[in-house]
MARLO-469517 format. One line per 3 residues: number of its first residue (from 1); their letters; for each residue x, y, z of N, C-alpha, C. Coordinates in nm, 4 decimals, always signed. Example, Ala and Ser with C-alpha at 12.3 -4.5 7.8 and 13.67 -1.06 7.14 Angstrom:
MARLO-469517
1 = AS = +1.3190/-0.5690/+0.7800/+1.2300/-0.4500/+0.7800/+1.3200/-0.3300/+0.7800 | +1.2850/-0.2250/+0.7080/+1.3670/-0.1060/+0.7140/+1.2900/+0.0030/+0.7870
END
This chain:
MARLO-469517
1 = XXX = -2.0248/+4.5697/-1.8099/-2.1121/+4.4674/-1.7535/-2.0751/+4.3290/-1.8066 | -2.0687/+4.3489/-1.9191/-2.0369/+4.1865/-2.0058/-1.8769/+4.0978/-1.9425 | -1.8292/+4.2586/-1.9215/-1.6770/+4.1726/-1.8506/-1.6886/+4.1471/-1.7346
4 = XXX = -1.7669/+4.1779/-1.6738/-1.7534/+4.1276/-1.4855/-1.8523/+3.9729/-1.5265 | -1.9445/+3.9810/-1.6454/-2.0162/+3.8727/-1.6274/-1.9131/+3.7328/-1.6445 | -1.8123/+3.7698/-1.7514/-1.7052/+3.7409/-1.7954/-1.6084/+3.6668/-1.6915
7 = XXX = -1.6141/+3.7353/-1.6256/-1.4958/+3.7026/-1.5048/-1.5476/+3.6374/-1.3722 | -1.7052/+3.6529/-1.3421/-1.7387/+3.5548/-1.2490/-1.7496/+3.4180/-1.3070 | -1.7918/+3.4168/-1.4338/-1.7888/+3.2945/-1.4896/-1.7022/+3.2010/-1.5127
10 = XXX = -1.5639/+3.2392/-1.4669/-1.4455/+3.1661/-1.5091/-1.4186/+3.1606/-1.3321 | -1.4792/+3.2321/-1.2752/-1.4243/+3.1834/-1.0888/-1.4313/+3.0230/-1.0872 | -1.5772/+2.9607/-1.0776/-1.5631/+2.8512/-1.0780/-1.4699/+2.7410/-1.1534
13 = XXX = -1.4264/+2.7889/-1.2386/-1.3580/+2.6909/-1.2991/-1.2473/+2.7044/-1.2804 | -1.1798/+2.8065/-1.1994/-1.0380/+2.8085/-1.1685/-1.0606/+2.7693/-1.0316 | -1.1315/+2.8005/-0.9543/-1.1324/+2.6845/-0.8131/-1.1492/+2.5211/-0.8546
16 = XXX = -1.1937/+2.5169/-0.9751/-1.2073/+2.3725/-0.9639/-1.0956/+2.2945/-1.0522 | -1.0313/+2.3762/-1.1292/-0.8746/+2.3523/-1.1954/-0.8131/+2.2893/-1.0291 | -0.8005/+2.4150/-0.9305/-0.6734/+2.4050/-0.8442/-0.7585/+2.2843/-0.7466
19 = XXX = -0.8497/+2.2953/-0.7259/-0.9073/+2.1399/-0.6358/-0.8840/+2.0212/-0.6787 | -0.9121/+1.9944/-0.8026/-0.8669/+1.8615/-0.8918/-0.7012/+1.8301/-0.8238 | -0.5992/+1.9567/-0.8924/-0.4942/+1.9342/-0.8571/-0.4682/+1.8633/-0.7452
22 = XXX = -0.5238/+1.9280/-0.6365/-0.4643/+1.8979/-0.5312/-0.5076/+1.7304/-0.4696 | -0.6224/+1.7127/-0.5291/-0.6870/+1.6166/-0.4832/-0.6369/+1.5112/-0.5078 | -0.5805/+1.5164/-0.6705/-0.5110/+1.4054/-0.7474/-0.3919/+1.3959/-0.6541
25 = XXX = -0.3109/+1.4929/-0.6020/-0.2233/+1.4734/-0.5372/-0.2306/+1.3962/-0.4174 | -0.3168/+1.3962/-0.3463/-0.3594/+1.3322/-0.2105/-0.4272/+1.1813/-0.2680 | -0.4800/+1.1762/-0.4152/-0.5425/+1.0729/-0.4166/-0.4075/+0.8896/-0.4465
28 = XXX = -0.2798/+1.0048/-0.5037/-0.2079/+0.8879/-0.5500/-0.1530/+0.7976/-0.4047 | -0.0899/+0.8664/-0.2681/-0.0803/+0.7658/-0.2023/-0.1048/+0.8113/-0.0793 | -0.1008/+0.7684/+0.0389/-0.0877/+0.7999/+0.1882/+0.0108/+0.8254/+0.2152
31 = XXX = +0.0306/+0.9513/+0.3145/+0.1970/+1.0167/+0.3961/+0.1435/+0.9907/+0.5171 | +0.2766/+0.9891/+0.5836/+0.3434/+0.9953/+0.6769/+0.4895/+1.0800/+0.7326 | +0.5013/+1.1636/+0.7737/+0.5882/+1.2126/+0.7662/+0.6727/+1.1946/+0.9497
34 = XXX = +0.8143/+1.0984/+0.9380/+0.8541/+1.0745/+1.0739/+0.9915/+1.1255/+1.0579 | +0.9922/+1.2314/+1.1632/+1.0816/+1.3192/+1.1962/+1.1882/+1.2100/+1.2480 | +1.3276/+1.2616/+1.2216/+1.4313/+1.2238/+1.3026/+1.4585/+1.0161/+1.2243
37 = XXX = +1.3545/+0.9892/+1.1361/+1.3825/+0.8321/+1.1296/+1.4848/+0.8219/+1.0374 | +1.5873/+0.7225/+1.0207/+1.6274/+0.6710/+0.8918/+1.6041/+0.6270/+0.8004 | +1.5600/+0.6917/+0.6602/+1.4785/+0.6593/+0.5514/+1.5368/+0.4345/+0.5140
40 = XXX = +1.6869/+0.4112/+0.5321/+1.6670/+0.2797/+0.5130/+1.6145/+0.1991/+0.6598 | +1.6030/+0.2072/+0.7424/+1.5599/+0.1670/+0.8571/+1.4186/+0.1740/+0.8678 | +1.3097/+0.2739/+0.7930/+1.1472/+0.2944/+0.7844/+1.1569/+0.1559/+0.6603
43 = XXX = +1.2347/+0.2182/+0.5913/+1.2179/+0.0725/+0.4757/+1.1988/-0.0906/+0.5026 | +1.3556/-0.0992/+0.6197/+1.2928/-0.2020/+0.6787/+1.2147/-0.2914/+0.7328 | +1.1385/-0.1618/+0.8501/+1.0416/-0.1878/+0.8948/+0.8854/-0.2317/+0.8664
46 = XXX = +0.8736/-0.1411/+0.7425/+0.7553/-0.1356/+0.6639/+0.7619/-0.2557/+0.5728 | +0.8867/-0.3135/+0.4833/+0.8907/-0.4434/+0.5232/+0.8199/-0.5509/+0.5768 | +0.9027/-0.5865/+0.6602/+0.8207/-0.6345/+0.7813/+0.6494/-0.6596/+0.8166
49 = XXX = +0.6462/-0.5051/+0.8127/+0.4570/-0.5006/+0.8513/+0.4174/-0.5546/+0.7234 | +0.4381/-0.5451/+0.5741/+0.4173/-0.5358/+0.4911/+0.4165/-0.6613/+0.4341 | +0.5243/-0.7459/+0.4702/+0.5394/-0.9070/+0.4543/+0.4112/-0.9317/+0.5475
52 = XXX = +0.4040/-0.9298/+0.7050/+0.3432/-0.9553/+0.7877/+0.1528/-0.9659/+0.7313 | +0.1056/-0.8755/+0.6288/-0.0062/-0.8730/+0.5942/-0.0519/-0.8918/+0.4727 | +0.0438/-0.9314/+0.4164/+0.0371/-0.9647/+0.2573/+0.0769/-1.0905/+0.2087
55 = XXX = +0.1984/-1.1011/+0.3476/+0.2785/-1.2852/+0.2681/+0.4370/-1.2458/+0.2087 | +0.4012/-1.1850/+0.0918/+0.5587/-1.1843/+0.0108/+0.5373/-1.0821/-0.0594 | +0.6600/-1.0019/-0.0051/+0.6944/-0.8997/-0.1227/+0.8664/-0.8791/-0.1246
58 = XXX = +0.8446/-0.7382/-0.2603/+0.9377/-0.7311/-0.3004/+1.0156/-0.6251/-0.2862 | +1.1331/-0.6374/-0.2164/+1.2022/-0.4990/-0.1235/+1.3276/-0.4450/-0.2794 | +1.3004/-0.3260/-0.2919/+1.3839/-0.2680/-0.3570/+1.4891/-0.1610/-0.2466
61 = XXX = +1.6013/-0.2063/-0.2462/+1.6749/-0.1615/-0.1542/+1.7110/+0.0197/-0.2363 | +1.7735/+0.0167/-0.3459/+1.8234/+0.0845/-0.4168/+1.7226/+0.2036/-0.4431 | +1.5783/+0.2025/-0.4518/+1.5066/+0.3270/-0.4689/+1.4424/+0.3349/-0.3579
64 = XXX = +1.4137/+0.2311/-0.2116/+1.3822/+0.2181/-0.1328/+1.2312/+0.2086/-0.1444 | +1.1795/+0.1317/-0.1914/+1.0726/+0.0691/-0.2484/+1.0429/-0.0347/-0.1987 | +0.9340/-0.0842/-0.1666/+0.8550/-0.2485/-0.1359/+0.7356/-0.2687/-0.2209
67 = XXX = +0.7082/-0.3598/-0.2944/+0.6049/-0.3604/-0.3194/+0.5755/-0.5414/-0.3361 | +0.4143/-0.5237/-0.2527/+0.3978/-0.7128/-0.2260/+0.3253/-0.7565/-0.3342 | +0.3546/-0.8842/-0.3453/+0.2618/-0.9509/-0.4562/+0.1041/-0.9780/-0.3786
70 = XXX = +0.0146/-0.9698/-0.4526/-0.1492/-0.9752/-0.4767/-0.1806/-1.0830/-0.3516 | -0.2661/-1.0593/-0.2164/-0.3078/-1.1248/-0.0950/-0.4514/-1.1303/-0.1631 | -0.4980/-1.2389/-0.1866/-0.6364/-1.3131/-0.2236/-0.7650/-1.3359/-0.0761
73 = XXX = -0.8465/-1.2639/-0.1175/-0.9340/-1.2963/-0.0117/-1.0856/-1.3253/-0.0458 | -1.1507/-1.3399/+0.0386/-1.3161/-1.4027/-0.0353/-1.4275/-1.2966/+0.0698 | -1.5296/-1.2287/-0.0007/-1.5980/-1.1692/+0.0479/-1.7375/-1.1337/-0.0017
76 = XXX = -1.7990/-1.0821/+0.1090/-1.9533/-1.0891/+0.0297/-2.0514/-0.9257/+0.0105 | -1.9319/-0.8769/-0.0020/-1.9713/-0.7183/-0.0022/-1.8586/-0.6096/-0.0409 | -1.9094/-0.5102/-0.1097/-1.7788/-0.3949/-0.1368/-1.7173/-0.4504/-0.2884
79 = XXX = -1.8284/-0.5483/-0.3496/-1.6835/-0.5990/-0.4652/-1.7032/-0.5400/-0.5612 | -1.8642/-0.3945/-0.5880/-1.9069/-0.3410/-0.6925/-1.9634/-0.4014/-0.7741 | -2.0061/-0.5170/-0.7173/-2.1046/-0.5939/-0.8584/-2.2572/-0.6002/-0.7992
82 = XXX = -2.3786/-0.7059/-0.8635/-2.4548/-0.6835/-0.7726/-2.4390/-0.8180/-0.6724 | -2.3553/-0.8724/-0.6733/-2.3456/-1.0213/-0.5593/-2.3162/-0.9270/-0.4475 | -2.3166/-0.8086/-0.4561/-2.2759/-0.7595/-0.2618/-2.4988/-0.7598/-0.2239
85 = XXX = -2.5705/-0.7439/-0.3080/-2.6938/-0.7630/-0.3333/-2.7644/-0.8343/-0.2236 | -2.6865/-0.9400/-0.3378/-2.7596/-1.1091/-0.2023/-2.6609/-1.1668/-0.1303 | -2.5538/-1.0813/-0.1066/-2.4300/-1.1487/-0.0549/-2.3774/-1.2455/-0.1008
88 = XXX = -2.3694/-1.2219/-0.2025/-2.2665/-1.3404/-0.2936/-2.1105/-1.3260/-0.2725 | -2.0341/-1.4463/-0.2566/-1.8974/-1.4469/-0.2845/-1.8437/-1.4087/-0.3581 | -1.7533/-1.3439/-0.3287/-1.6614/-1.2503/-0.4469/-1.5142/-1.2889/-0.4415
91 = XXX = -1.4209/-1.3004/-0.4972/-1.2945/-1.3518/-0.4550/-1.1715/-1.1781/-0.5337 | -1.1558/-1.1457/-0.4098/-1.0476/-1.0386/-0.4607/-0.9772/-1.0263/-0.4276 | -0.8671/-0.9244/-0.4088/-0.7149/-0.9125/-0.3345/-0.6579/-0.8079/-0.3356
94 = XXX = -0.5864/-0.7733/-0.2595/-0.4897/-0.6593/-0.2206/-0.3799/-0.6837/-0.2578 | -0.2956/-0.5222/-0.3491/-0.1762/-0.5375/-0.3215/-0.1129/-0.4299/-0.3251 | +0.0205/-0.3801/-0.2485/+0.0383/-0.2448/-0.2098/+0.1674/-0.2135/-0.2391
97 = XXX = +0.2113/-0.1250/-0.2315/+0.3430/-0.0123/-0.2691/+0.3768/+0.0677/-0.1954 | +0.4717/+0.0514/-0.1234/+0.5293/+0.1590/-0.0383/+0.6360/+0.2396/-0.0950 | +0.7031/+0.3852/-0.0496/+0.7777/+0.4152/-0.0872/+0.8479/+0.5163/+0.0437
100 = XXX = +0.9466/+0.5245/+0.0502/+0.9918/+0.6421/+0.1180/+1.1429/+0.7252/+0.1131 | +1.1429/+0.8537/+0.1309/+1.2319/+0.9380/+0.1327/+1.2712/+1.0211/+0.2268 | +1.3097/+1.1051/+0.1493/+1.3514/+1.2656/+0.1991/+1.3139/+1.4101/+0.1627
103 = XXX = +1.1973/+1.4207/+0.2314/+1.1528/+1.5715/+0.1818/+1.1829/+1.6886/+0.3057 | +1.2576/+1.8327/+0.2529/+1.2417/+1.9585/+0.3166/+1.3267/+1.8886/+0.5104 | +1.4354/+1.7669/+0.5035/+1.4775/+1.7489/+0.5569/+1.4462/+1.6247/+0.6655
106 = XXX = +1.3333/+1.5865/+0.6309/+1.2660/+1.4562/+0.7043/+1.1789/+1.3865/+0.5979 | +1.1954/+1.2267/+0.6826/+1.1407/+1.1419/+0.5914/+1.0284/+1.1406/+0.5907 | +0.9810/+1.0955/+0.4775/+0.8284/+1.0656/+0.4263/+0.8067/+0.8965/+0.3546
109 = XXX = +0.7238/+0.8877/+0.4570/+0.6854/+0.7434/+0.3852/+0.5555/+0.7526/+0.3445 | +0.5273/+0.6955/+0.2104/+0.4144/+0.6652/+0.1344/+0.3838/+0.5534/+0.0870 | +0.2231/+0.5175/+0.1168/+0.2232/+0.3757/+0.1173/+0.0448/+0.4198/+0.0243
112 = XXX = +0.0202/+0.2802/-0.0531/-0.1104/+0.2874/-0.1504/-0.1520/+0.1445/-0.1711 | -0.2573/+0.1204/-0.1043/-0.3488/-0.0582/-0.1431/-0.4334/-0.0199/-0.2257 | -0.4057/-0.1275/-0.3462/-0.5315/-0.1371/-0.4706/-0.5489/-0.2598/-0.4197
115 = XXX = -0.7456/-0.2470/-0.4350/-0.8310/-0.3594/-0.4213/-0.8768/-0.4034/-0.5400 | -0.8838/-0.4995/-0.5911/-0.9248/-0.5577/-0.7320/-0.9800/-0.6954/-0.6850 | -1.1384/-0.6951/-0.8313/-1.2125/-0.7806/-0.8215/-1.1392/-0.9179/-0.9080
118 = XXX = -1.1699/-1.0393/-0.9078/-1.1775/-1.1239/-1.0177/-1.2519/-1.1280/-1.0717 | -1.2267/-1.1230/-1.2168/-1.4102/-1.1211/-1.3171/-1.3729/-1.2268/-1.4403 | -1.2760/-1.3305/-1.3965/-1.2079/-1.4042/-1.5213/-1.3571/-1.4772/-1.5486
121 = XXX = -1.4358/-1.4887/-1.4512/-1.5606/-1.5782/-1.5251/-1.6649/-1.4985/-1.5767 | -1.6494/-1.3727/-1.5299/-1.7528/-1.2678/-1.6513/-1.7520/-1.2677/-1.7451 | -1.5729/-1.2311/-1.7173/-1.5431/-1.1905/-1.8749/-1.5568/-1.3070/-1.9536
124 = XXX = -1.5257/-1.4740/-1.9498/-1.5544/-1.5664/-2.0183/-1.6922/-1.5293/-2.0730 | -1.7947/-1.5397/-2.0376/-1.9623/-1.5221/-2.0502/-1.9616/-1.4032/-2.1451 | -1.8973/-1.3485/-2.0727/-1.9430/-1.2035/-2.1889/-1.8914/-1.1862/-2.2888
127 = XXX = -1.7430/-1.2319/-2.3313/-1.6461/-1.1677/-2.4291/-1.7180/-1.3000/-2.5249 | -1.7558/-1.2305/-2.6639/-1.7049/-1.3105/-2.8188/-1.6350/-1.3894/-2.8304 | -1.6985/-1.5057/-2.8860/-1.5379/-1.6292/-2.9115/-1.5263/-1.5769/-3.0347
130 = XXX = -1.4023/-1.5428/-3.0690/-1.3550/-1.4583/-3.2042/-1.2597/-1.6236/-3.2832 | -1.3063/-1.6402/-3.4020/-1.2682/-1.7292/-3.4661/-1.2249/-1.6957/-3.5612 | -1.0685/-1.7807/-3.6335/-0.9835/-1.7205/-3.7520/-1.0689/-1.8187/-3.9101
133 = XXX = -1.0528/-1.7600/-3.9980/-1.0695/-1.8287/-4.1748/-1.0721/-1.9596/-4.1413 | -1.1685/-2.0651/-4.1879/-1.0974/-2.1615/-4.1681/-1.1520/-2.2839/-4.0547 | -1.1789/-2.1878/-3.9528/-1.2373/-2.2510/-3.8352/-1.3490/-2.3329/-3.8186
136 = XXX = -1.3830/-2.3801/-3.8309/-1.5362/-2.4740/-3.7893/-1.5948/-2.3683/-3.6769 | -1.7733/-2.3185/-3.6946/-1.8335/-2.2365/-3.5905/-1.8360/-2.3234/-3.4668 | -1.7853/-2.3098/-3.3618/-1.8199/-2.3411/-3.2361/-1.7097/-2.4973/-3.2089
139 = XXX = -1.6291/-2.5133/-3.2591/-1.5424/-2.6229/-3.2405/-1.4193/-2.5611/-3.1849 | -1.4342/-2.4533/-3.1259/-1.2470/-2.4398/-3.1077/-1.2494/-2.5311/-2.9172 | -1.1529/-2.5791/-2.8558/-1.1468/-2.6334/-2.7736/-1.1097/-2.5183/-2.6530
142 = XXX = -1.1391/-2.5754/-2.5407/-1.0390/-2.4670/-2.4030/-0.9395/-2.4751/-2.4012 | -0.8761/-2.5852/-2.5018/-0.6800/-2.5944/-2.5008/-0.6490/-2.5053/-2.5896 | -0.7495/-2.5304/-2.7176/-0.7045/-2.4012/-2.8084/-0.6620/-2.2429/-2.7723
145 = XXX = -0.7970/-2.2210/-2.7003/-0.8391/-2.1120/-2.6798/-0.7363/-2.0495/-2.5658 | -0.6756/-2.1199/-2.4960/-0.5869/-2.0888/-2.3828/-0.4524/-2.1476/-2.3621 | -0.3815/-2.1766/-2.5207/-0.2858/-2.2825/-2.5359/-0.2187/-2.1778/-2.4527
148 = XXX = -0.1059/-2.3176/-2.3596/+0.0257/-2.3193/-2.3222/+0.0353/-2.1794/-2.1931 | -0.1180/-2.1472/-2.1587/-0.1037/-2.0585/-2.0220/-0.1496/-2.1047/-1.9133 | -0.1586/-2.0503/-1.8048/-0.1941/-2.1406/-1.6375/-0.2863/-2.0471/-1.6296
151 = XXX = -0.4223/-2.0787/-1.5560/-0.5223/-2.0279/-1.5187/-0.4888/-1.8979/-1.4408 | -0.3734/-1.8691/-1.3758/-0.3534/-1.7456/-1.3141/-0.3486/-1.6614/-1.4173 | -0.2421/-1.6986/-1.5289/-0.2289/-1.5942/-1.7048/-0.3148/-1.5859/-1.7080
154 = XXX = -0.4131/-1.6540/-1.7243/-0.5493/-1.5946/-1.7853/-0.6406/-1.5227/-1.7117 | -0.6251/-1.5288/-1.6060/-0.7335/-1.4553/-1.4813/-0.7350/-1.2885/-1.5156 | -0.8463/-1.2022/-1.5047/-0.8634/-1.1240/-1.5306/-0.9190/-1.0823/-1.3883
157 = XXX = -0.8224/-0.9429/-1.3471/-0.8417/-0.8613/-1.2709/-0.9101/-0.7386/-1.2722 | -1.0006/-0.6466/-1.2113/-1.0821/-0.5719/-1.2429/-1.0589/-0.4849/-1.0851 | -0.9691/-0.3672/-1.0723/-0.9557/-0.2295/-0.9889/-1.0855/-0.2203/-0.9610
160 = XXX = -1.1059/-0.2218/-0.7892/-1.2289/-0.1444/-0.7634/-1.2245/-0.0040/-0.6989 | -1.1116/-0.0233/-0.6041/-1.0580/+0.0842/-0.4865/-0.9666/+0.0929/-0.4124 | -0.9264/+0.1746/-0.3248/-0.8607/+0.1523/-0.2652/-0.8542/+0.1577/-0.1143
163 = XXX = -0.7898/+0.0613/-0.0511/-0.8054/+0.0241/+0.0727/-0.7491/+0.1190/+0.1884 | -0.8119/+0.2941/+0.1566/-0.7486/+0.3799/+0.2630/-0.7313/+0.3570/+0.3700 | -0.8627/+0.2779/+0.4482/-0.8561/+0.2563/+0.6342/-0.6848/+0.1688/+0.6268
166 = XXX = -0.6614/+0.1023/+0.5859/-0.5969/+0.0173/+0.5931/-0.4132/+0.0605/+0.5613 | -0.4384/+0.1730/+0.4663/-0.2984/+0.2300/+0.4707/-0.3004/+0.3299/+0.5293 | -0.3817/+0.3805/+0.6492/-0.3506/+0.4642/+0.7278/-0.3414/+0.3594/+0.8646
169 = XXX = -0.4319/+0.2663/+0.8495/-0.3015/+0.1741/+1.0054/-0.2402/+0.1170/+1.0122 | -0.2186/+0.1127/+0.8597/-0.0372/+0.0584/+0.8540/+0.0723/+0.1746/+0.8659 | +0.0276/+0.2644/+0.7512/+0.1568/+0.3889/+0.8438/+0.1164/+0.4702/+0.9614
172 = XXX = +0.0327/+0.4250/+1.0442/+0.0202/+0.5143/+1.1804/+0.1020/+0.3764/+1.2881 | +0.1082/+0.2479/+1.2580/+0.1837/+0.1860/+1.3523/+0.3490/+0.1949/+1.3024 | +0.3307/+0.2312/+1.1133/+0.5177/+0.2574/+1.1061/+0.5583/+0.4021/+1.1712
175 = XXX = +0.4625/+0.5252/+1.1961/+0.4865/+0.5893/+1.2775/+0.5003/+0.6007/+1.4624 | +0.4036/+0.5161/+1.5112/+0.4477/+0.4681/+1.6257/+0.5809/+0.4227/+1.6934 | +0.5563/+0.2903/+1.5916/+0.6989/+0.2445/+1.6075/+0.8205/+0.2757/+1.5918
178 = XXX = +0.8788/+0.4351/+1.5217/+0.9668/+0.5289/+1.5345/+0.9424/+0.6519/+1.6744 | +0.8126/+0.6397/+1.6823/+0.8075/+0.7512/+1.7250/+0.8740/+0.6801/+1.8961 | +0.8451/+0.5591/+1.8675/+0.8562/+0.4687/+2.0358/+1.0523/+0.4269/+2.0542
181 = XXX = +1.0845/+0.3668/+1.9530/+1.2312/+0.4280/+1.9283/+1.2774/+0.5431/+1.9582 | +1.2354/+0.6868/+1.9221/+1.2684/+0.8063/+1.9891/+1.2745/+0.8092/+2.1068 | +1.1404/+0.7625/+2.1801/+1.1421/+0.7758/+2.3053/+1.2277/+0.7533/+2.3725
184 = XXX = +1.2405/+0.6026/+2.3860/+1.3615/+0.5272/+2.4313/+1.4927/+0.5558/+2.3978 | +1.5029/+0.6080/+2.2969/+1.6587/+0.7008/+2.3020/+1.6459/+0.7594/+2.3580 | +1.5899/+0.8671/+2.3848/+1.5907/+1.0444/+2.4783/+1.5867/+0.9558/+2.6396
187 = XXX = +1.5241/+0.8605/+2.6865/+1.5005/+0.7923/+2.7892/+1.6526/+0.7610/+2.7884 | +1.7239/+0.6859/+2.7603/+1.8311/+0.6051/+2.7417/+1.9410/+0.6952/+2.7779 | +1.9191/+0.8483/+2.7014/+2.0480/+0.9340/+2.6721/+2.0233/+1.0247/+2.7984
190 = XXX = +1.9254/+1.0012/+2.8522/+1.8773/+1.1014/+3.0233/+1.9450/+0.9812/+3.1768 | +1.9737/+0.9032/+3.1003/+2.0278/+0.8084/+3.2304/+2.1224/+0.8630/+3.2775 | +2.1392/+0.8767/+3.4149/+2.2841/+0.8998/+3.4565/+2.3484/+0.8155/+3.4829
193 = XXX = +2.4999/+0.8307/+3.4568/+2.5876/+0.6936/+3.4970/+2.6076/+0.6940/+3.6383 | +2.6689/+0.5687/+3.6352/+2.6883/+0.5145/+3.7718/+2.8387/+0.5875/+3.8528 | +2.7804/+0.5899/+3.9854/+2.8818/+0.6564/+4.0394/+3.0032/+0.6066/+4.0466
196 = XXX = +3.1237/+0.6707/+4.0805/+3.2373/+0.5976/+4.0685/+3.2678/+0.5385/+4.1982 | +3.3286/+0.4241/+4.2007/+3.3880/+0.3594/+4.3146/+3.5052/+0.4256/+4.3979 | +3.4818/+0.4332/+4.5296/+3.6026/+0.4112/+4.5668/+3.7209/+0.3475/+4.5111
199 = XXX = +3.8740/+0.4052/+4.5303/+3.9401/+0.3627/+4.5138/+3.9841/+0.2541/+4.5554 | +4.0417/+0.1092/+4.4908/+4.0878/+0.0082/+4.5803/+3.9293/-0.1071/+4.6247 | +3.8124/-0.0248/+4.6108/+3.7105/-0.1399/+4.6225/+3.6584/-0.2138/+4.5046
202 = XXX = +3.5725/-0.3068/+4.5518/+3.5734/-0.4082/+4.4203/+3.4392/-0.4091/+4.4291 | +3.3806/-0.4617/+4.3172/+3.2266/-0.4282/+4.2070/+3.1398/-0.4945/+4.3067 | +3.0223/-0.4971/+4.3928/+2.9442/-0.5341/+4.4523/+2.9226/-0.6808/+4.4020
205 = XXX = +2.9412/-0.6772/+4.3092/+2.9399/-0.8587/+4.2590/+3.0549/-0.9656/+4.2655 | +3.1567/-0.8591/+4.3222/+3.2725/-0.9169/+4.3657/+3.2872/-0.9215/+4.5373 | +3.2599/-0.8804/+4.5922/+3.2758/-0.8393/+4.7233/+3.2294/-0.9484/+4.8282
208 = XX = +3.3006/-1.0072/+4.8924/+3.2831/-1.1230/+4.9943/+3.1603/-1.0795/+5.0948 | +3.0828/-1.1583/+5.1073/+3.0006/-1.1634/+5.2415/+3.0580/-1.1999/+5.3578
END
């Protein structure tokens, strides 16, 4: 009796070992998987879309990698604080990572947007002014305190989520847009050629009226 009690008791926790797994797996990025594409040619493309919604990024040709620098936006909800409350402004930004390969014989592209808050003025308010031996209480200056960096160095970013809707319609139009390339090949390669001329006659664009 004690061992069957034994052994239902460990069911749950081995379904929930192998769920974690898998979940973590699905949680790191978005697939796509496009049959028949050229892994540097999806690169390109995604590129492209990828400049197109972000501004500037950075194409790694060699591992076939993109990844854009941080798109800044202003909003009054979703930022996890309580300003989504009274609709307060929030200033945050996107920035994303694509990747793609070759798996089991076709490519896979994977793409992942992190959304992050700004909290550089929280954290001012909240964090300790920590002062060295020596110091006078409450005299250190904002030059001190922030010698020789630019307000971006100092900005403090804060991960809220991630922007799934958004990397699934970005790789459902980098899948389109292969899948619409296919088409038009198989279209292209079903044409029949043109019949042959008579011998001795000349190209309809040559031919006297």
């Amino acid at each position: 009796m004690k061992c069957w009690t034994v052994w239902l008791l460990m069911l749950p926790v081995t379904g929930l070992v192998g769920c974690t797994g898998e979940s973590l797996a699905v949680e790191d990025r978005q697939e796509r998987v496009l049959e028949g594409a050229d892994p540097d040619a999806v690169l390109v493309a995604a590129a492209q879309i990828l400049q197109r919604e972000f501004g500037r990024a950075q194409i790694d040709r060699s591992n076939r990698r993109v990844i854009t620098l941080p798109a800044e936006f202003t909003t009054d909800r979703e930022s996890g604080t309580v300003r989504d409350v009274y609709r307060g402004k929030s200033t945050m930004r996107r920035k994303a990572e694509f990747m793609v390969g070759r798996r089991g014989g076709v490519t896979v592209a994977r793409l992942r947007i992190d959304v992050e808050r700004r909290d550089t003025e929280r954290q001012i308010v909240m964090r300790p002014q920590g002062e060295r031996l020596g110091d006078s209480p409450g005299q250190q200056s904002a030059i001190q305190a922030d010698a020789a960096t630019t307000g971006e160095q100092n900005a403090v970013w804060t991960r809220v989520r991630r922007d799934r809707k958004l990397e699934r319609e970005l790789l459902d139009e980098l899948r389109e847009h292969f899948a619409r390339l296919a088409a038009d090949s198989e279209v292209g390669d079903n044409t029949p050629p043109p019949a042959p001329r008579p011998p001795g006659s000349k190209p309809a664009a040559e031919t006297n009226p």
